[in-house]
C-alpha positions as CSV (number, residue, x, y, z in Angstrom):
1,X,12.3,-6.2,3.0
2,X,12.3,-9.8,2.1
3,X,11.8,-11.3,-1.4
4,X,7.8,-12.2,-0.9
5,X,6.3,-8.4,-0.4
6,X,5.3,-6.6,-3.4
7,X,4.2,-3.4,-4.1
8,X,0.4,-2.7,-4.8
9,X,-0.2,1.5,-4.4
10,X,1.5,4.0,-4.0
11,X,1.0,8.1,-3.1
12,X,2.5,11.1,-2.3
13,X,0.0,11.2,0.6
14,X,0.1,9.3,3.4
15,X,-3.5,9.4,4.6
16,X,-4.0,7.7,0.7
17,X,-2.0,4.9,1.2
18,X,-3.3,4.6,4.9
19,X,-7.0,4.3,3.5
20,X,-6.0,1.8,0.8
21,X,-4.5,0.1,4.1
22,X,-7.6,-0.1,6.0
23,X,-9.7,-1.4,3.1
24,X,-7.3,-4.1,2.6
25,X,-7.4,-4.8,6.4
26,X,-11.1,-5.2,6.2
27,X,-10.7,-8.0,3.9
28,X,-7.9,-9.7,6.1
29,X,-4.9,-8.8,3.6
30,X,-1.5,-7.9,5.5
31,X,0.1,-4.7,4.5
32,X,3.1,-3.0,5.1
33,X,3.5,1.0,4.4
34,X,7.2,2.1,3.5
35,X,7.4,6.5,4.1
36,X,10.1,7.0,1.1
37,X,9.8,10.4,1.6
38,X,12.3,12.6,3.0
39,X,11.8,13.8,6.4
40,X,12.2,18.0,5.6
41,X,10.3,18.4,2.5
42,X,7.8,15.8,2.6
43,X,8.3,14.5,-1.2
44,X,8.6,11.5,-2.2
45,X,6.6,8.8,-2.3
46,X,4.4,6.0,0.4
47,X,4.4,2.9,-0.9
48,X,2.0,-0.2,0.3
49,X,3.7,-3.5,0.0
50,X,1.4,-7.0,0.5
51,X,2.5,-10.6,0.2
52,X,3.1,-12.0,-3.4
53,X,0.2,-14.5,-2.3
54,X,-2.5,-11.7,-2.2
55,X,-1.1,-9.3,-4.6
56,X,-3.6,-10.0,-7.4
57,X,-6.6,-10.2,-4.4
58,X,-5.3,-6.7,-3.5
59,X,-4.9,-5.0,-6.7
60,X,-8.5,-6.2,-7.6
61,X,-10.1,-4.7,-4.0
62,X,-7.9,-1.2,-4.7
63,X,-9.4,-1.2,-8.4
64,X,-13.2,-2.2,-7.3
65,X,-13.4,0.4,-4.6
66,X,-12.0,3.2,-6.9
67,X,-9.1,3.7,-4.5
């Protein structure tokens, strides 16, 4: 993943991070979701990455809506 993406969330749970997604969506923020976990088990974690432009815009949207 190139240099400019940082990581915002976080879950165990893909539906989470997923939702979290969406929201930022709505506000016209792009996301990308990285599935760290393994394929077999299904631990691990799901990490939402956004652009180091909109990183403090997203972390304030995830906060406000209690996500």
């Amino acid at each position: 993943m190139e240099d400019n993406w940082q990581l915002v969330y976080s879950s165990p749970y893909i539906y989470q991070v997923e939702m979290v997604q969406a929201v930022l969506i709505d506000f016209e923020i792009k996301s990308v979701v990285i599935n760290k976990q393994d394929s077999s088990y299904h631990f691990g974690e799901v990490e939402l990455y956004v652009e180091q432009d909109n990183v403090l815009r997203a972390r304030q949207i995830i906060n406000r809506e209690g996500l």
